[in-house]
C-alpha positions in Angstrom: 0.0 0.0 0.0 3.3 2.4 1.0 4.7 1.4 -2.2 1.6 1.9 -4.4 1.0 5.7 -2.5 4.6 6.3 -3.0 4.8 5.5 -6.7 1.2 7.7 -7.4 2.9 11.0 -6.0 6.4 10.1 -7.8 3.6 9.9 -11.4 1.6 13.1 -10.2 5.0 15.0 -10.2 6.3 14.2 -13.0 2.9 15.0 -14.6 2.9 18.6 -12.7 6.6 19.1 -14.3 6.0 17.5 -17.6 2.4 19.9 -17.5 4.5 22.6 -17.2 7.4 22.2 -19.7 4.8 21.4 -22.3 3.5 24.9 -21.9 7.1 26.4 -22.6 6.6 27.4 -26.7 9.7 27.2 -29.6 10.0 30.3 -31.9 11.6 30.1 -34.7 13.9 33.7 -35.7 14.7 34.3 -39.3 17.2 36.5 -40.6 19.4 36.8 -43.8 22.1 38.5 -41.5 25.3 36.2 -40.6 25.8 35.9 -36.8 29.2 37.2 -37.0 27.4 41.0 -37.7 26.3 43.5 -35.8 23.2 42.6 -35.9 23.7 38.6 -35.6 25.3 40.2 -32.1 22.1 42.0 -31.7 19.6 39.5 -31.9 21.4 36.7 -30.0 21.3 39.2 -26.8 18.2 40.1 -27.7 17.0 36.1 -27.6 18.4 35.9 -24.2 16.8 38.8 -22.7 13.6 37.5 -24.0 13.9 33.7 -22.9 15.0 35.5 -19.1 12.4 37.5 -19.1 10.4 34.5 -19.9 11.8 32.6 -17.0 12.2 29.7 -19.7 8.5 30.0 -20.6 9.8 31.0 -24.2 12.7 29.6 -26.1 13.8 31.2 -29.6 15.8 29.0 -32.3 18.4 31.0 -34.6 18.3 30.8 -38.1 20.8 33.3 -40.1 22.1 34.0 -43.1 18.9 33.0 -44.9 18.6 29.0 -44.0 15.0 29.7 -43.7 14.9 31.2 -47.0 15.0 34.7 -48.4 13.3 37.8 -47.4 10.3 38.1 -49.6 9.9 34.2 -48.4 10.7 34.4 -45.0 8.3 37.5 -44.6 5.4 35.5 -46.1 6.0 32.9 -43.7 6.0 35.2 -40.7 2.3 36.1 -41.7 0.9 33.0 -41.9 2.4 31.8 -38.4 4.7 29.2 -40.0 7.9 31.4 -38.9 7.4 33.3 -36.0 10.1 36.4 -35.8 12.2 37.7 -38.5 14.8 41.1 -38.4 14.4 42.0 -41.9 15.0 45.1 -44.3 13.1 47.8 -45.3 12.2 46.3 -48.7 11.0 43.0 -47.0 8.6 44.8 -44.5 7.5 47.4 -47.2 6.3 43.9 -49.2 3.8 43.1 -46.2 3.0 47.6 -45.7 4.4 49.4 -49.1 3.8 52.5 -46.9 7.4 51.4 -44.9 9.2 52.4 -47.9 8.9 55.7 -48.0 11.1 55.9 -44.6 14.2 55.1 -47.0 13.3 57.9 -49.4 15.7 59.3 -50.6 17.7 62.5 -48.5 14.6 62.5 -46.4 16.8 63.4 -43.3 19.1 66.0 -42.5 21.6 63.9 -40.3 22.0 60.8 -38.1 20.8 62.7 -35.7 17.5 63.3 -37.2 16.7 60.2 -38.1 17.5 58.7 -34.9 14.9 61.1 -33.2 12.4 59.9 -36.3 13.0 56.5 -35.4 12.9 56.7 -31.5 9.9 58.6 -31.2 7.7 58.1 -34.0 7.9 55.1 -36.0 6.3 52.7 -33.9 3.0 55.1 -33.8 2.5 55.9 -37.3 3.4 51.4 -38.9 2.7 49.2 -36.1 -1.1 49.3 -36.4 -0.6 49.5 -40.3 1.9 46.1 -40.0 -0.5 44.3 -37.3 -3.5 45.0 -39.8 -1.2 43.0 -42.3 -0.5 40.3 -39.9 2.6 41.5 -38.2 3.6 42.8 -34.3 6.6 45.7 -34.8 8.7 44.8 -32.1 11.0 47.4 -33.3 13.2 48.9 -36.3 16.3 47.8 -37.2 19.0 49.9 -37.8 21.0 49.0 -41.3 22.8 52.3 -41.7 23.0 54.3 -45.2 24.4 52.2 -48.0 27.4 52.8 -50.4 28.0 52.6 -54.5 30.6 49.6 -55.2 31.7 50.9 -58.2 34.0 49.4 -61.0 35.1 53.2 -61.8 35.0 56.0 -59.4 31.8 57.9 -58.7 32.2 61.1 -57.0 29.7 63.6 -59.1 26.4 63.3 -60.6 28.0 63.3 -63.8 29.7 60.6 -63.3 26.4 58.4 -63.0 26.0 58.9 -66.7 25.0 55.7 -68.7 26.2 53.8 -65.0 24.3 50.3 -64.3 23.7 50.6 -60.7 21.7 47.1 -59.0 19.6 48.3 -56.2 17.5 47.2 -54.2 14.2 45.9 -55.4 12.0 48.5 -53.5 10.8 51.4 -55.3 12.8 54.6 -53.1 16.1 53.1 -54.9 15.4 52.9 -58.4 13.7 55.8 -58.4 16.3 58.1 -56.8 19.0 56.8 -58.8 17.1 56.8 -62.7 16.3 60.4 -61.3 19.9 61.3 -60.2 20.5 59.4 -64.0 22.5 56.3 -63.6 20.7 53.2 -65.3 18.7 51.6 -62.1 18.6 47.5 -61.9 16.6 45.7 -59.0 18.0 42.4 -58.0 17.9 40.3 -54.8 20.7 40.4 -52.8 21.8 36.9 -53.9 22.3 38.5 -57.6 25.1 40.9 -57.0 28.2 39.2 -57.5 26.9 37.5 -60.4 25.3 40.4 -62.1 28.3 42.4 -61.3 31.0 39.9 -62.4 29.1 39.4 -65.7 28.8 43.2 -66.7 25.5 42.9 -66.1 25.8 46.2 -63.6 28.5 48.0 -63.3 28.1 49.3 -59.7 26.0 47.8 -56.6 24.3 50.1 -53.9 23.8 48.1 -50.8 24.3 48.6 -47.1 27.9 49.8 -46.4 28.9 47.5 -43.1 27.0 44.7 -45.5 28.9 44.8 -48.7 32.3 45.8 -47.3 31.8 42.6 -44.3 31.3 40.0 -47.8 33.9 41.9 -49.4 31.9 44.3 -52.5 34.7 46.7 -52.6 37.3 43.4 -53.2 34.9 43.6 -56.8 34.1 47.0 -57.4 37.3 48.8 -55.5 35.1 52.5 -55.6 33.2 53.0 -52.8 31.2 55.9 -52.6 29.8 56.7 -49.0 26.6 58.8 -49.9 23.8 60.1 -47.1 21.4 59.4 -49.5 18.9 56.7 -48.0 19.2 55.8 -44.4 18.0 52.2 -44.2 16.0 50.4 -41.8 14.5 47.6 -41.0 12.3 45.8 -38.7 12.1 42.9 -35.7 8.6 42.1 -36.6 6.5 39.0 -34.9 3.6 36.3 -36.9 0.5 38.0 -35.1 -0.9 35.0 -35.3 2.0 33.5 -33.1 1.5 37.1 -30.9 -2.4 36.0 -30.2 -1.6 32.2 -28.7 0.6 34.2 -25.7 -0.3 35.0 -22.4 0.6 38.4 -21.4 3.6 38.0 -19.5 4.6 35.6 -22.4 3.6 38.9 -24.7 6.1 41.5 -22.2 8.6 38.8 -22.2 8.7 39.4 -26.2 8.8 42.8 -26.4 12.6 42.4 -24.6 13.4 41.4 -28.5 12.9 44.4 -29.5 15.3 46.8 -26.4 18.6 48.1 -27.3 18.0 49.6 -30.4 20.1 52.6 -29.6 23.4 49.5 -28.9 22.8 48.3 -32.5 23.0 51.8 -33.9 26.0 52.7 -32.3 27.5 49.1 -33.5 26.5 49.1 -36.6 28.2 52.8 -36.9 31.6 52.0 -35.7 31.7 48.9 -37.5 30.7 50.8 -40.4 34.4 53.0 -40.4 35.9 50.1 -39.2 35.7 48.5 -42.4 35.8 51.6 -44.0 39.5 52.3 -43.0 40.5 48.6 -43.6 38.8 48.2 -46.7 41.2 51.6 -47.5 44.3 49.9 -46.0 44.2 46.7 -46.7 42.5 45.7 -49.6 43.8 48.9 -51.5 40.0 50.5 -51.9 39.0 54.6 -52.9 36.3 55.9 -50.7 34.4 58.7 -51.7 32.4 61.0 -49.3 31.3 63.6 -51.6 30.4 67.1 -50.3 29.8 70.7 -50.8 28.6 71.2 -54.3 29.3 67.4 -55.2 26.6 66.5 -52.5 24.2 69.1 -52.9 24.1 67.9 -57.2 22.9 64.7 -55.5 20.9 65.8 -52.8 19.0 68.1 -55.7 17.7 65.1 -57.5 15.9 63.9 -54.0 12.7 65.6 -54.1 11.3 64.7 -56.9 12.2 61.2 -56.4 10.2 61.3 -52.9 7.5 62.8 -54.9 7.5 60.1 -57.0 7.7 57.7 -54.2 4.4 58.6 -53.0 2.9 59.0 -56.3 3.9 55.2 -57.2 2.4 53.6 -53.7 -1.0 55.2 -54.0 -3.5 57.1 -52.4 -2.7 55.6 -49.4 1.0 57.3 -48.9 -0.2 60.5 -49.0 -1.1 60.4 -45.2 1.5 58.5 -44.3 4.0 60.4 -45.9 2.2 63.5 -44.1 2.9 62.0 -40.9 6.5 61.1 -41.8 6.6 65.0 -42.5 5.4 66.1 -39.4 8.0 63.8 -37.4 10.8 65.3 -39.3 10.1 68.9 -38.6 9.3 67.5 -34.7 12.6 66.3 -35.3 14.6 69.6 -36.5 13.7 69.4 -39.8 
């Protein structure tokens, strides 16, 4: 009779603990960034703040450099629930909300400075309700930093962009800046660029600076040309539907995920002259930073392509953009 009471309270705790790790729930975190970034960095301290915070209710499984698939896959996924987090780019949340491109239009900031107020204070009011209607919680942005020209030739003038094959980004603030400016824009995916280049098929790639000089753009195209023109960034978004199965403290636990944007700013900016000034001494590379007149002949060709911008998403940017606006001049502008 001892033994049988013994062995009934020995299966009732096990059923208590088992209970209660089955309630514990997997995410899965997507992201084409290598851990060995700043922002790999980033999101592995962000994962354990959250699983902490979670006191081991939560548990989030890494997946970078793309194993989970590309952007415009990965993003799809997150919306039906079938991946639950991804830290993505600007052109794979403006997919999901077109609306999120317009905060890379082009010269739409007077400094770093600027945009970073933008960014702190604003852009969580004006796209998390638009990306939640779409099936997405904004945990936060992601800073990517402004991008550079990998050039084949140097590039330090708008003239110099004359009958220039430049791949950007397929989201609509790139190409239109840059047929503006007039260079010869080319969307392509990310995973096209050495190809495209290496073939002639472009002669110059704009992508994010700590990006291309980290896989080695400049080793390629040895003109860099560091221009203010688009400040990218991105977003730590979350599958609603993944959001909606939570309890609330599993819900506060998330929102640790998306903390310390301010530490991935600063990293990404350091790393960012970092591999400036060894891609300079090392590999043997020209940097540009044009300025004065140089800068404001390519700073003049911005309007209009923001005007554009707005024009090409539809009626619904004009509000938006408004908004945008008003944070700007809240902001300095």
């Amino acid at each position: 009779m001892k033994m049988r009471l013994v062995s009934a309270l020995a299966a009732g705790a096990f059923a208590i603990s088992t209970a209660g790790a089955a309630q514990a729930i997997e995410l899965k975190y997507a992201t084409v960034a290598p851990e060995k970034t700043p922002w790999g960095a980033h999101f592995l301290k962000r994962k354990t703040a959250t699983e902490e915070a979670s006191k081991g209710d939560i548990q989030v499984k890494m997946f970078f450099s793309s194993q989970l698939g590309d952007e415009p896959t990965v993003v799809r996924q997150v919306v039906r629930g079938r991946i639950d987090i991804a830290g993505q780019s600007n052109t794979a949340t403006s997919l999901v909300v077109p609306e999120f491109s317009l905060l890379a239009a082009p010269f739409l900031f007077r400094d770093s400075a600027q945009s970073d107020c933008v960014f702190d204070n604003h852009v969580k009011p004006i796209f998390g309700p638009l990306l939640y209607d779409k099936g997405l919680v904004l945990l936060s942005y992601m800073e990517i930093g402004y991008p550079s020209l990998y050039s084949k030739k140097a590039v330090q003038t708008v003239a110099d962009l004359k009958n220039l094959k430049v791949r950007v980004a397929p989201s609509k603030p790139y190409p239109l800046y840059w047929n503006e400016a007039g260079a010869s824009a080319i969307p392509l995916a990310g995973n096209e660029n050495v190809p495209a280049l290496k073939t002639g098929r472009v002669d110059a790639l704009h992508t994010s600076t700590v990006f291309g000089l980290a896989v080695g753009y400049h080793k390629l195209a040895n003109n860099v040309t560091y221009l203010e023109s688009h400040h990218d960034i991105g977003a730590v978004v979350m599958s609603k539907k993944t959001w909606l199965k939570m309890s609330k403290d599993q819900q506060d636990a998330m929102m640790k995920m998306g903390e310390d944007v301010n530490g991935l700013r600063k990293s990404i900016r350091n790393t960012q002259e970092v591999l400036l000034k060894k891609a300079v001494e090392k590999d043997g590379a020209k940097v540009f930073r044009p300025s004065g007149k140089a800068y404001d002949e390519f700073k003049a060709h911005g309007a209009a392509a923001q005007m554009a911008l707005v024009k090409s998403i539809g009626p619904s940017a004009a509000p938006i953009w408004a908004k945008i606006q008003d944070a700007v001049k809240a902001c300095g502008g």
